[in-house]
Backbone as CSV, one residue per row, in Angstrom:
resi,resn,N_x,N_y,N_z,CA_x,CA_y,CA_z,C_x,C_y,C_z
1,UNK,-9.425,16.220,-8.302,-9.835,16.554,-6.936,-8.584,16.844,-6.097
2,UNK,-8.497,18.054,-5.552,-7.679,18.273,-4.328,-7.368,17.714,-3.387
3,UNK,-6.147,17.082,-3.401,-4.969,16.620,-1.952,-5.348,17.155,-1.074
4,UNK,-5.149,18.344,-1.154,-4.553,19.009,0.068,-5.744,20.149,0.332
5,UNK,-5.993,20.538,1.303,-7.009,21.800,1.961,-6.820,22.130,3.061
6,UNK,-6.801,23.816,3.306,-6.662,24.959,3.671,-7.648,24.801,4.618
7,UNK,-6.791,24.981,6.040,-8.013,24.682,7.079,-6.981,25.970,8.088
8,UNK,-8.010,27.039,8.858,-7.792,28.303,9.568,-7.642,27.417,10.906
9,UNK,-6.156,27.899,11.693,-6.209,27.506,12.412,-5.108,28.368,13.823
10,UNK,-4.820,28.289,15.066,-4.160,28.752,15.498,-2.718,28.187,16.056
11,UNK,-2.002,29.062,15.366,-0.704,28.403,16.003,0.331,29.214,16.647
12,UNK,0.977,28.455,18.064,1.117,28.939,19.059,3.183,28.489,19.529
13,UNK,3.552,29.708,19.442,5.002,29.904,18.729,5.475,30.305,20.180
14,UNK,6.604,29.911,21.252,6.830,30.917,22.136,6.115,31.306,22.653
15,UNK,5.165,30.802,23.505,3.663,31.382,24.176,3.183,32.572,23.385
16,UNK,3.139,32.624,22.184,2.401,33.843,21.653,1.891,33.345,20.604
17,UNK,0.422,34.057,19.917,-0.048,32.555,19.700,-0.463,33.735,18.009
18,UNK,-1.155,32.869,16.619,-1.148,33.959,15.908,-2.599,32.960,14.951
19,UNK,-2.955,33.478,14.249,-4.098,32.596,13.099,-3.316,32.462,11.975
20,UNK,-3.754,31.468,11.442,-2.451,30.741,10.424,-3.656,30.102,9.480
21,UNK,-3.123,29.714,7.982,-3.678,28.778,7.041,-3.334,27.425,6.819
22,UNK,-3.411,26.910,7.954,-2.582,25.506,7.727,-2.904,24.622,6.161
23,UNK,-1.916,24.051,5.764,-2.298,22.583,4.697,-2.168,21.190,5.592
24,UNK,-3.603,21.087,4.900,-3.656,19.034,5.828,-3.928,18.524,4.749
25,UNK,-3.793,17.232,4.984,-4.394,16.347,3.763,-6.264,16.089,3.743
26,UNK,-6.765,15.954,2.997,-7.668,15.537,2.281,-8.321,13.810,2.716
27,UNK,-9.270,13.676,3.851,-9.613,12.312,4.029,-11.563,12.392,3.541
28,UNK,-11.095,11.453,2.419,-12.525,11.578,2.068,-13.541,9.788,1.409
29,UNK,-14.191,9.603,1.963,-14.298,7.896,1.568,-15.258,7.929,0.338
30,UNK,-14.687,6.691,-0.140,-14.699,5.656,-1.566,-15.418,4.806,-1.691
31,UNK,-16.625,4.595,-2.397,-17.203,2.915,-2.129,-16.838,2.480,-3.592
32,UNK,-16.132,0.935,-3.793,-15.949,0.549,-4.754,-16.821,-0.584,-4.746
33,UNK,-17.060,-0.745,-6.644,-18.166,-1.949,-6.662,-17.427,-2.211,-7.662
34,UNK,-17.899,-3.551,-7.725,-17.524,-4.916,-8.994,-18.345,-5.175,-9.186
35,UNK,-18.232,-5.308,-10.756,-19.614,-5.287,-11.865,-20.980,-5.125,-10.997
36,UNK,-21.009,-3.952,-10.950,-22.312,-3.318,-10.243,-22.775,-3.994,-8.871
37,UNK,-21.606,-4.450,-7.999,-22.298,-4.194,-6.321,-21.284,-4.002,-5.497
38,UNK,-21.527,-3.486,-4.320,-20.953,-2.735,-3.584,-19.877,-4.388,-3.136
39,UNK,-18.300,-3.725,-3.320,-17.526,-4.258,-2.456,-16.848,-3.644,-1.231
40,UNK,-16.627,-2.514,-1.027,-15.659,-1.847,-0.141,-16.168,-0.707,0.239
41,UNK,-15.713,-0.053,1.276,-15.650,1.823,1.466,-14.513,1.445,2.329
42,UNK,-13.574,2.385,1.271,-12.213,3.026,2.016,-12.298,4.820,2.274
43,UNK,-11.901,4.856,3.391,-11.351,6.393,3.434,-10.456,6.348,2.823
44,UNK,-9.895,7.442,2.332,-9.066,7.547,1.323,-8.170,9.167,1.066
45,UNK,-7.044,9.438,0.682,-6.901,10.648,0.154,-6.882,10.950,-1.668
46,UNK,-7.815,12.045,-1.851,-8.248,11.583,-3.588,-7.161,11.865,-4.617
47,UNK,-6.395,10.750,-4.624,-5.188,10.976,-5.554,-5.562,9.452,-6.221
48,UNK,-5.188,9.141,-7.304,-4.689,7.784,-7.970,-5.970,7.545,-7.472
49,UNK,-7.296,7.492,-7.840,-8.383,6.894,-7.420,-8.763,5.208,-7.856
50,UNK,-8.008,5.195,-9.595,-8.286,3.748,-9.960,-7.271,3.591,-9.650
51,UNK,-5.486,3.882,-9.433,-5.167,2.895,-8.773,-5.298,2.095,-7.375
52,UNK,-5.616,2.980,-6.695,-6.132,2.510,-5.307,-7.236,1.700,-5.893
53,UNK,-8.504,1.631,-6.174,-9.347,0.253,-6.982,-8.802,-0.755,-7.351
54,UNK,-7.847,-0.368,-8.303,-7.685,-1.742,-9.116,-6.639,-2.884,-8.088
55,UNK,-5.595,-1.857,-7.772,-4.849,-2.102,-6.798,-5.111,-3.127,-5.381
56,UNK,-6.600,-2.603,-5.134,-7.222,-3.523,-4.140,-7.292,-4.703,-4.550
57,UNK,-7.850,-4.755,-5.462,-8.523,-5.769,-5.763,-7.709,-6.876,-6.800
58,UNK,-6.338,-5.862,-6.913,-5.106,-6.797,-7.264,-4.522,-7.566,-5.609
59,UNK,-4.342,-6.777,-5.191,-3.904,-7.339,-3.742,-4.437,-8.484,-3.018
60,UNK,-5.588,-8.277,-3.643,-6.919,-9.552,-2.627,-7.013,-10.689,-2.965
61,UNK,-6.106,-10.150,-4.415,-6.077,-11.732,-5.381,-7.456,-12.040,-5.663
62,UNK,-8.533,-10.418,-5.885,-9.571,-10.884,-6.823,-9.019,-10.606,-8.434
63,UNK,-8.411,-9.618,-8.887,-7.828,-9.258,-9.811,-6.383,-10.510,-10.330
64,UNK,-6.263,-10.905,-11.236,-5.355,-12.066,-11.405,-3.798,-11.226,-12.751
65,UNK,-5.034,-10.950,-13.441,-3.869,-10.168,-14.616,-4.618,-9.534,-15.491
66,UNK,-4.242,-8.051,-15.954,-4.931,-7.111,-17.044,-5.691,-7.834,-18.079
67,UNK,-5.758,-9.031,-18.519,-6.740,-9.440,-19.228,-7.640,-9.979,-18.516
68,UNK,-8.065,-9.793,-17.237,-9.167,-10.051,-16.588,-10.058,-8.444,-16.046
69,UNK,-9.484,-7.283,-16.046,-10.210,-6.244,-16.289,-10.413,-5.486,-17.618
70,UNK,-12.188,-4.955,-17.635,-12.937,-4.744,-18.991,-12.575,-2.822,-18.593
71,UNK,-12.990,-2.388,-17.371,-13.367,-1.221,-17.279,-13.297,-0.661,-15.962
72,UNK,-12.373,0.885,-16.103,-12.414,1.175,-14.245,-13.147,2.783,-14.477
73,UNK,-14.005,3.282,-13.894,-14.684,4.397,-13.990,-14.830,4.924,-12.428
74,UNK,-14.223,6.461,-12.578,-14.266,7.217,-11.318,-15.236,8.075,-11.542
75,UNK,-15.741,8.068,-10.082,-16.497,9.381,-10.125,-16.533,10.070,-8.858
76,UNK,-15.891,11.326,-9.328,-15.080,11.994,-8.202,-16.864,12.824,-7.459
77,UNK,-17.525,13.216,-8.068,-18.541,13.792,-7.578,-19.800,12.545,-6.691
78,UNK,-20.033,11.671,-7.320,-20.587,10.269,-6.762,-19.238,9.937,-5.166
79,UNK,-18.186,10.320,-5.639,-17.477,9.501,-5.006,-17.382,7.622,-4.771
80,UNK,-17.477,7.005,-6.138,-17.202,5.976,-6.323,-16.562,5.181,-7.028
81,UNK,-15.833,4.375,-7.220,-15.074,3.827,-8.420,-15.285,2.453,-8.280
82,UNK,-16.442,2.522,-9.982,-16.796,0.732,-10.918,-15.821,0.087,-11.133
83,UNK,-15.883,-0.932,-10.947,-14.832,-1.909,-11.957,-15.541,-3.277,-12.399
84,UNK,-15.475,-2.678,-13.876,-16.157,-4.232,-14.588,-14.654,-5.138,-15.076
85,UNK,-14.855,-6.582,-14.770,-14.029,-7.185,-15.174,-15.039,-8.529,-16.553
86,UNK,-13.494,-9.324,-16.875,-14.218,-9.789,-18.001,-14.358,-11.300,-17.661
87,UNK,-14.672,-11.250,-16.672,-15.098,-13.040,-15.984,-16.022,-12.489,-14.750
88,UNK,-17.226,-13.789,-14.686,-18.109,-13.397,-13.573,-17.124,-14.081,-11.984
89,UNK,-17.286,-12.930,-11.366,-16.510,-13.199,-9.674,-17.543,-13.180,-8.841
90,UNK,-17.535,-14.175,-8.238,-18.673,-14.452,-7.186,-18.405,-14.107,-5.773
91,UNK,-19.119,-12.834,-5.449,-18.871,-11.826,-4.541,-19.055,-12.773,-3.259
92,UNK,-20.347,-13.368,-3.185,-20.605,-13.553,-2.031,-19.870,-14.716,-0.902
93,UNK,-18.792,-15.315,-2.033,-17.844,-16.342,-1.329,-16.681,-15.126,-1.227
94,UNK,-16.598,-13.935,-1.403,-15.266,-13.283,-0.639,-15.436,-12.754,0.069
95,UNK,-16.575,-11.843,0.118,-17.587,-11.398,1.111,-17.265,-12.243,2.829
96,UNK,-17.580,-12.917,2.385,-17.449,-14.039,3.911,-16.000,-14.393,4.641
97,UNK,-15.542,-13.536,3.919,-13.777,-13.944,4.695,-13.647,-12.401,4.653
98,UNK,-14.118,-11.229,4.261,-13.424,-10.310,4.761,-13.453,-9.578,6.180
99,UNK,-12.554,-9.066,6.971,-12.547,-8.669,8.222,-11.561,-7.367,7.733
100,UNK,-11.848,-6.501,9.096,-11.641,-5.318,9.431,-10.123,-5.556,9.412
101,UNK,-9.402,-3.991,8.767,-7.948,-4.040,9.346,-6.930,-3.541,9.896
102,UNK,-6.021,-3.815,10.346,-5.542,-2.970,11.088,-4.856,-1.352,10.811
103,UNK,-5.113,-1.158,9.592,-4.434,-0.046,8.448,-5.470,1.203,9.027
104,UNK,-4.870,2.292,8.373,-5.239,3.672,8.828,-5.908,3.733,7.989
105,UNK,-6.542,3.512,6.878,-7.421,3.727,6.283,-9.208,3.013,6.298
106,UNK,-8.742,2.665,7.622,-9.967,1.748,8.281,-11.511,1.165,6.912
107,UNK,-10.043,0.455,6.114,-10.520,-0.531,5.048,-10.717,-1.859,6.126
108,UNK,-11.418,-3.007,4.797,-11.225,-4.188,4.952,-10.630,-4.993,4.046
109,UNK,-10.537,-6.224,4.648,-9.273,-6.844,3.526,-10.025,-8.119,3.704
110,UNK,-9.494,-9.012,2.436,-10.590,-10.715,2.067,-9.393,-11.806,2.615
111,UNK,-8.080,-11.083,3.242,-6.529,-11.832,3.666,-6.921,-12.474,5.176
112,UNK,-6.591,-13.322,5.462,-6.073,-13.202,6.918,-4.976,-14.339,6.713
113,UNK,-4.246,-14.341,7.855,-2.985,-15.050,8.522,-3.404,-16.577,8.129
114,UNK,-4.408,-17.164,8.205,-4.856,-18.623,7.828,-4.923,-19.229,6.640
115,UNK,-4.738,-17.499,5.551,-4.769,-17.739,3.914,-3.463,-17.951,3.407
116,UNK,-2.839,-18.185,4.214,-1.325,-18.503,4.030,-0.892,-19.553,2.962
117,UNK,-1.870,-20.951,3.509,-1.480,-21.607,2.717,-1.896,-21.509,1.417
118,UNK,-3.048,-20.472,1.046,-3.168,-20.263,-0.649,-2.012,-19.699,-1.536
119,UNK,-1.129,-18.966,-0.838,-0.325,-18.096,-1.565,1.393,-18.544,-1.750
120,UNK,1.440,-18.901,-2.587,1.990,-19.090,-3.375,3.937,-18.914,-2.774
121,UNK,4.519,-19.567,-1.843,5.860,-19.025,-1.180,6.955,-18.183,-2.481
122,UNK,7.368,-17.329,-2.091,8.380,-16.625,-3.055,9.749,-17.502,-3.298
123,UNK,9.812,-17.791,-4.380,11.036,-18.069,-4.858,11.992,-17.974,-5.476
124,UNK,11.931,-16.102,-5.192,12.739,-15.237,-6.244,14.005,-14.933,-5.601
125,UNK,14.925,-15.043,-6.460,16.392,-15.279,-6.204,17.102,-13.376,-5.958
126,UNK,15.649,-12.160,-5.736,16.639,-11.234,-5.686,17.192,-10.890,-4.403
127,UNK,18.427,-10.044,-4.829,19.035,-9.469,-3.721,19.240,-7.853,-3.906
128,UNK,19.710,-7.223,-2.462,19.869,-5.847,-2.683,20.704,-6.050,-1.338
129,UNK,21.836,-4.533,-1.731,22.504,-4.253,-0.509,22.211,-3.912,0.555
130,UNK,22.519,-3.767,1.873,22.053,-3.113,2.403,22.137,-1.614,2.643
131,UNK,22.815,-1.067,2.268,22.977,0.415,2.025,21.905,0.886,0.929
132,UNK,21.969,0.242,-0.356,20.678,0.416,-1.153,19.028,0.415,-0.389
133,UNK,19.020,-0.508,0.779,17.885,-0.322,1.329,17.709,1.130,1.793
134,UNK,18.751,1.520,2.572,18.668,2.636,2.954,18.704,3.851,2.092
135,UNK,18.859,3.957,1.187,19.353,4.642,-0.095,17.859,5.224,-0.598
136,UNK,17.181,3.733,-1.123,15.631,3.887,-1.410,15.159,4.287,-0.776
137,UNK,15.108,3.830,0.792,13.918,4.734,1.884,14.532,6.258,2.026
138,UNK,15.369,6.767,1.895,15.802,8.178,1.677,14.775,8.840,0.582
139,UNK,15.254,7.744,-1.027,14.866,8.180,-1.966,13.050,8.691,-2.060
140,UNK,12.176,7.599,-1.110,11.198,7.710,-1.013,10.083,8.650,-0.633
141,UNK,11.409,9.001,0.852,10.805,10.404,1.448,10.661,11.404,0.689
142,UNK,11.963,11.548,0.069,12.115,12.853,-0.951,11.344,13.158,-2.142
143,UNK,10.827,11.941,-1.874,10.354,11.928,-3.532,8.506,12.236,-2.401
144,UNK,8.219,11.979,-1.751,6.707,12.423,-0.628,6.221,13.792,-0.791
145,UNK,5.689,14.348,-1.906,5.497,15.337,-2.288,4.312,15.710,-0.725
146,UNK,3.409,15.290,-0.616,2.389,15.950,0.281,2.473,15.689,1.030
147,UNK,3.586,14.549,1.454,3.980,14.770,3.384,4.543,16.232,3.456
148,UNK,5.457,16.592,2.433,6.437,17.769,2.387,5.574,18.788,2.848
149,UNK,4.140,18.994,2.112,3.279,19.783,1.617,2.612,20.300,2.924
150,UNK,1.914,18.808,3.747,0.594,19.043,4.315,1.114,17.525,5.825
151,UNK,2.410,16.920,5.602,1.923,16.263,6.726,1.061,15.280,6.753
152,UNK,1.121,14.512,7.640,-0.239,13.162,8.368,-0.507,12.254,7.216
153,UNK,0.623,12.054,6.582,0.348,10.565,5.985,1.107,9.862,5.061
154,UNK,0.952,8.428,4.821,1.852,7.389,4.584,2.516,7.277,3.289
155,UNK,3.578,6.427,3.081,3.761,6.527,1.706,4.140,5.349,1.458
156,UNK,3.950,4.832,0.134,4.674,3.384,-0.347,5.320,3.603,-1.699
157,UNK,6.127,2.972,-1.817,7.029,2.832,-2.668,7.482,1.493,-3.516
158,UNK,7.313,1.269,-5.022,7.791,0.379,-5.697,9.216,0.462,-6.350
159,UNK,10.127,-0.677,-5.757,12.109,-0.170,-6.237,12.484,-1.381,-7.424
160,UNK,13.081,-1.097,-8.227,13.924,-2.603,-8.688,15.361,-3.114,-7.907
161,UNK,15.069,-1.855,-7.212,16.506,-2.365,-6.211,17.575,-1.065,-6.560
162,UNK,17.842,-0.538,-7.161,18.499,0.763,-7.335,17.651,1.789,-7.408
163,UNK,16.528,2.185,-8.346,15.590,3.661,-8.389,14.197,3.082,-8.028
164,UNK,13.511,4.097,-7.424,11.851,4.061,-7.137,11.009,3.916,-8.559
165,UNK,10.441,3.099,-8.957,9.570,3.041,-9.964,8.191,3.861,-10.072
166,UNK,7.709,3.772,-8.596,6.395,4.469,-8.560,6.201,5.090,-6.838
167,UNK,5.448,5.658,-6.641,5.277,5.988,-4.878,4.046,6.514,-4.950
168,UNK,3.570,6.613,-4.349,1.977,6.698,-3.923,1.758,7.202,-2.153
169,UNK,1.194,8.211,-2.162,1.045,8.446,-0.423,-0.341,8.717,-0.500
170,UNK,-0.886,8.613,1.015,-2.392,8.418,1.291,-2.495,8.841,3.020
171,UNK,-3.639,9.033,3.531,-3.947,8.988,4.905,-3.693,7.767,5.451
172,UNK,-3.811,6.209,4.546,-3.683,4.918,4.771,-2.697,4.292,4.609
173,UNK,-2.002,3.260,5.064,-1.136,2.973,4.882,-1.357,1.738,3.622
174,UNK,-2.506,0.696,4.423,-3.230,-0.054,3.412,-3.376,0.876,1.803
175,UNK,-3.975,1.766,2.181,-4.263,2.528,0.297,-2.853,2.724,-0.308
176,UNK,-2.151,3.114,0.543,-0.784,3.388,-0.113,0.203,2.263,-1.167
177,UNK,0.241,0.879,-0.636,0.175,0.113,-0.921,-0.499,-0.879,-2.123
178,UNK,-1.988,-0.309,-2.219,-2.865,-0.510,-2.950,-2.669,0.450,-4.380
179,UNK,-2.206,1.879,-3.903,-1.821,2.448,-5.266,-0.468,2.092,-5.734
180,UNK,0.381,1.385,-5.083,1.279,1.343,-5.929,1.144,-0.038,-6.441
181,UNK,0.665,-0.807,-6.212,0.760,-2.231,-6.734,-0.225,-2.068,-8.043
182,UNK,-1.778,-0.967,-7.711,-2.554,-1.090,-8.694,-1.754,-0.406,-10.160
183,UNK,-0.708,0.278,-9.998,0.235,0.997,-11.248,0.947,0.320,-11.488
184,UNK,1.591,-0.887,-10.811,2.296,-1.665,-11.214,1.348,-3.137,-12.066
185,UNK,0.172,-3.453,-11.932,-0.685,-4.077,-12.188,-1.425,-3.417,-13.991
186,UNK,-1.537,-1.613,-13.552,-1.956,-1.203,-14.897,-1.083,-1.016,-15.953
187,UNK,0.125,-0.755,-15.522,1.100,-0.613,-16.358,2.221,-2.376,-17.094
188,UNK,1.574,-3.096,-16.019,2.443,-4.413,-17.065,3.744,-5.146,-15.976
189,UNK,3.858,-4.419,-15.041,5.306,-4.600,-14.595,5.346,-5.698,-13.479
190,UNK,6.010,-6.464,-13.771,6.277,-7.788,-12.998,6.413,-7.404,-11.153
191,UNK,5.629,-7.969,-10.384,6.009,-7.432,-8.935,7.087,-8.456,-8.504
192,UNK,7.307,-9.698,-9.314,7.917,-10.819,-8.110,9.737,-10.408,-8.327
193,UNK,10.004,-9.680,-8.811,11.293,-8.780,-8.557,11.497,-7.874,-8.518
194,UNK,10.320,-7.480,-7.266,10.373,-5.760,-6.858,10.616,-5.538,-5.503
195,UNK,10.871,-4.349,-4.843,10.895,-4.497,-3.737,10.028,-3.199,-3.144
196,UNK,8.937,-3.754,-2.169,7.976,-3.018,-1.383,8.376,-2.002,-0.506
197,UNK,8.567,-0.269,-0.437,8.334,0.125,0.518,7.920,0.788,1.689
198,UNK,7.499,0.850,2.509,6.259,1.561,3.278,6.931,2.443,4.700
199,UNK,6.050,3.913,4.419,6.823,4.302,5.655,6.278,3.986,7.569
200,UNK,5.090,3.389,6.878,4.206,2.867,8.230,4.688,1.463,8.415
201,UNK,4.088,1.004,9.776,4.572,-0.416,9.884,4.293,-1.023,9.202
202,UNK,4.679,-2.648,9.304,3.987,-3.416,8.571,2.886,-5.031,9.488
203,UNK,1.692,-4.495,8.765,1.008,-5.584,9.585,0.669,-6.279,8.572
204,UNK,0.017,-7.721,9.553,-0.342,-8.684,8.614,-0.957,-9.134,7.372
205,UNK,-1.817,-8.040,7.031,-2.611,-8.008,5.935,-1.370,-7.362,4.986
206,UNK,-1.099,-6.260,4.996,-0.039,-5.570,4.411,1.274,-6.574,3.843
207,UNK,1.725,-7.154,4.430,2.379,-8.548,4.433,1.823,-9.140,3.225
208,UNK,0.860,-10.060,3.570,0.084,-10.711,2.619,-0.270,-10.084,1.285
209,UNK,-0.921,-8.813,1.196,-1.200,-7.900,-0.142,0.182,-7.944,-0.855
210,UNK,1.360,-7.858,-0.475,2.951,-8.122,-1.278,2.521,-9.343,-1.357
211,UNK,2.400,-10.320,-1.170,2.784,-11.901,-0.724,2.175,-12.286,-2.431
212,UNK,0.874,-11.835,-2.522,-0.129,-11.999,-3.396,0.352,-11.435,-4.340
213,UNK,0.836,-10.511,-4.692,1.397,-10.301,-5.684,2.852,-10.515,-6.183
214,UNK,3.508,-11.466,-5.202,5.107,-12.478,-5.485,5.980,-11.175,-5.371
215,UNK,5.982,-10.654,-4.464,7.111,-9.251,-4.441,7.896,-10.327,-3.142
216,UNK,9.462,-10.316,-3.301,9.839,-11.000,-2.398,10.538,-10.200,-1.523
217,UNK,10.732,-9.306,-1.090,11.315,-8.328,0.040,10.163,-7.218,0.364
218,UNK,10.015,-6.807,1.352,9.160,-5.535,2.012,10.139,-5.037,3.049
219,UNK,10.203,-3.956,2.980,10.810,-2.849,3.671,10.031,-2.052,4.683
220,UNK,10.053,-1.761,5.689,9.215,-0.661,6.508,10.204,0.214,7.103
221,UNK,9.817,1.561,7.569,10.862,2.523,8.174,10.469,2.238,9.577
222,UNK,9.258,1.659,10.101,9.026,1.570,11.474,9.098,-0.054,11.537
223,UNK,8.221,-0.546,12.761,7.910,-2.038,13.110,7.206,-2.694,12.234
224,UNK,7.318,-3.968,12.752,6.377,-5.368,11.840,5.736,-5.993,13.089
225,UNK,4.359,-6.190,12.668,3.886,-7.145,13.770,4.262,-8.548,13.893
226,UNK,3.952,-9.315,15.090,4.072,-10.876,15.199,3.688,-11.836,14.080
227,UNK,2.512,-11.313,13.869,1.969,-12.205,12.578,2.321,-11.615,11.253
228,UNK,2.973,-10.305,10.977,3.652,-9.927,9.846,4.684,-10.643,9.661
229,UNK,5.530,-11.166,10.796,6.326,-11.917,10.865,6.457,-13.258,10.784
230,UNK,6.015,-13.899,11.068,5.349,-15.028,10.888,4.886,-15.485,9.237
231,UNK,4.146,-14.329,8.569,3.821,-15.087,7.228,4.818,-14.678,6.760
232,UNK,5.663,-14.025,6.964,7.098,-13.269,6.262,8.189,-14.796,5.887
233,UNK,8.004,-14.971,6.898,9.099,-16.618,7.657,8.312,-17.948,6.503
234,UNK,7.012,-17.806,6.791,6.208,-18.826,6.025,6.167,-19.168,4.917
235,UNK,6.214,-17.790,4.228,6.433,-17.310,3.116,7.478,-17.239,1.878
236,UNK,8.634,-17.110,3.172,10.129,-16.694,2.186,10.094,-15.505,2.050
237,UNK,9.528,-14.719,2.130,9.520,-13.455,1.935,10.695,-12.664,3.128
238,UNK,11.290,-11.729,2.335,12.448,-11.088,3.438,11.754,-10.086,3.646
239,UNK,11.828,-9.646,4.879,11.091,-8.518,5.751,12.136,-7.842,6.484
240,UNK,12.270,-6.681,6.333,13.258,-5.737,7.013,12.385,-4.485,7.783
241,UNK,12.902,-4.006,8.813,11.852,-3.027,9.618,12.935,-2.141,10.283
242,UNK,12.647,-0.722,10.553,13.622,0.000,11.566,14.448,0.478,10.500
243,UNK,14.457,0.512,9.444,15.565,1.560,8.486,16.021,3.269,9.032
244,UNK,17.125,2.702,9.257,17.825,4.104,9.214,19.433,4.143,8.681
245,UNK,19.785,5.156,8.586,21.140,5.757,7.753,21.583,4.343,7.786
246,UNK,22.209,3.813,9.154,23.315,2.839,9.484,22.942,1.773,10.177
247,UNK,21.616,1.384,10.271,21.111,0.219,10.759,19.449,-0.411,10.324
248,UNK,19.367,-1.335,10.312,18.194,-1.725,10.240,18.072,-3.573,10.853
249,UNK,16.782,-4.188,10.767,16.616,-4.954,11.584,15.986,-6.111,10.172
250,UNK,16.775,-7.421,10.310,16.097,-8.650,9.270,15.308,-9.127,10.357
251,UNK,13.410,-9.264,9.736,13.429,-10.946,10.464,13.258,-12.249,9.719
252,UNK,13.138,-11.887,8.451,13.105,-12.967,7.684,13.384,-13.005,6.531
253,UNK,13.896,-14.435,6.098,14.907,-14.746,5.147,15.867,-13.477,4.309
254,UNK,17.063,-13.331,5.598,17.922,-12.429,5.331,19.003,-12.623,4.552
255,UNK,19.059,-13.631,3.777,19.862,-14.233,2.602,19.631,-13.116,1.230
256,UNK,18.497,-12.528,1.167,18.341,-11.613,-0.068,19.068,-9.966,0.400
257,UNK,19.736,-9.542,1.767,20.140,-8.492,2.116,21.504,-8.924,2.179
258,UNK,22.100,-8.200,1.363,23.611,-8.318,1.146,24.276,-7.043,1.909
């Protein structure tokens, strides 16, 4: 399914104005179910469809580790993506904690700020320079094939601290996130010595979805909210925000930025 689509439009150069073929991205929504019932509808852009699935539902800390999923099935014409796993999950106790979030992909999430104390504080000993921070968020952009393309939307990025492992962009910032953790989840690869990064802010849920999966640094090119901050601190988790060439901003545990 197509990214990107061709939408007629007018554009207006020097007060003179002309008809043009613009490229935008592609916002089109998702309902995902577990073992046959409805959990979610995300808007979405249709790229990485099971990783954005699996990804979720790695993030939510319903998903634990690849031997707990049987089966992920897309269907780009339904517009839905199954996921059977191989233990019964009892929907209706997660159901009851999920709330709306603050992400552009006007998902919901099963996280809030109070689930703090379930998760697990990071106690991973990595570090990265700080020029390498900046290095990666360069690397990230460049590597943003359909911002390049079409514009209006987010990207995330998985680093070991020198090269990008994976990147994923979306209309959402939440989905973005969700596809890269769900490739890092399908493919085997350890998150709790990786480093997260996103070109949208970072809010609290977003926070937490790293947290849950033991990634101990997150990166953003813009702001962090109060309570991003806060479980960041709670957490151990190092949180950096405001990247550019020659500066950026720690608010928490800045011992891993060298």
């Amino acid at each position: 399914m197509e990214e990107i689509k061709k939408i007629k439009a007018i554009e207006i150069k020097h007060g003179e104005s002309c008809g043009i073929e613009a490229l935008v991205p592609r916002e089109l929504p998702f309902t995902i179910y577990l073992n046959e019932e409805k959990l979610v509808a995300l808007l979405a852009t249709p790229k990485e469809l099971k990783e954005l699935a699996v990804g979720y539902l790695y993030s939510e800390g319903i998903l634990k580790e690849l031997a707990d999923l049987k089966e992920v099935l897309v269907d780009e014409e339904k517009r839905t993506i199954s996921i059977t796993t191989t233990k019964k999950i009892h929907l209706d106790k997660i159901i009851d904690r999920r709330f709306i979030t603050s992400g552009s992909g006007k998902g919901s999430s099963f996280f809030s700020v109070s689930d703090i104390k379930d998760i697990k504080k990071s106690d991973s000993k990595k570090t990265v320079s700080s020029s390498d921070v900046s290095l990666l968020m360069e690397a990230m952009y460049e590597k943003s094939e359909l911002h390049k393309k079409a514009g209006g939307v987010h990207a995330s990025a998985i680093s070991d601290g020198k090269k990008i492992v994976t990147i994923s962009e979306d209309i959402g910032r939440n989905n973005t996130i969700d596809k890269v953790l769900g490739y890092c989840f399908l493919k085997g690869i350890k998150a709790d010595d990786k480093i997260l990064l996103s070109t949208g802010r970072t809010s609290s849920e977003m926070l937490l979805k790293a947290a849950s999966t033991g990634i101990p640094i997150v990166v953003s090119r813009t702001a962090a909210t109060d309570l991003a901050i806060q479980a960041a601190r709670e957490l151990e988790i190092t949180l950096v925000s405001y990247i550019r060439a020659d500066a950026m901003r720690v608010y928490a545990n800045e011992w891993r930025i060298t």
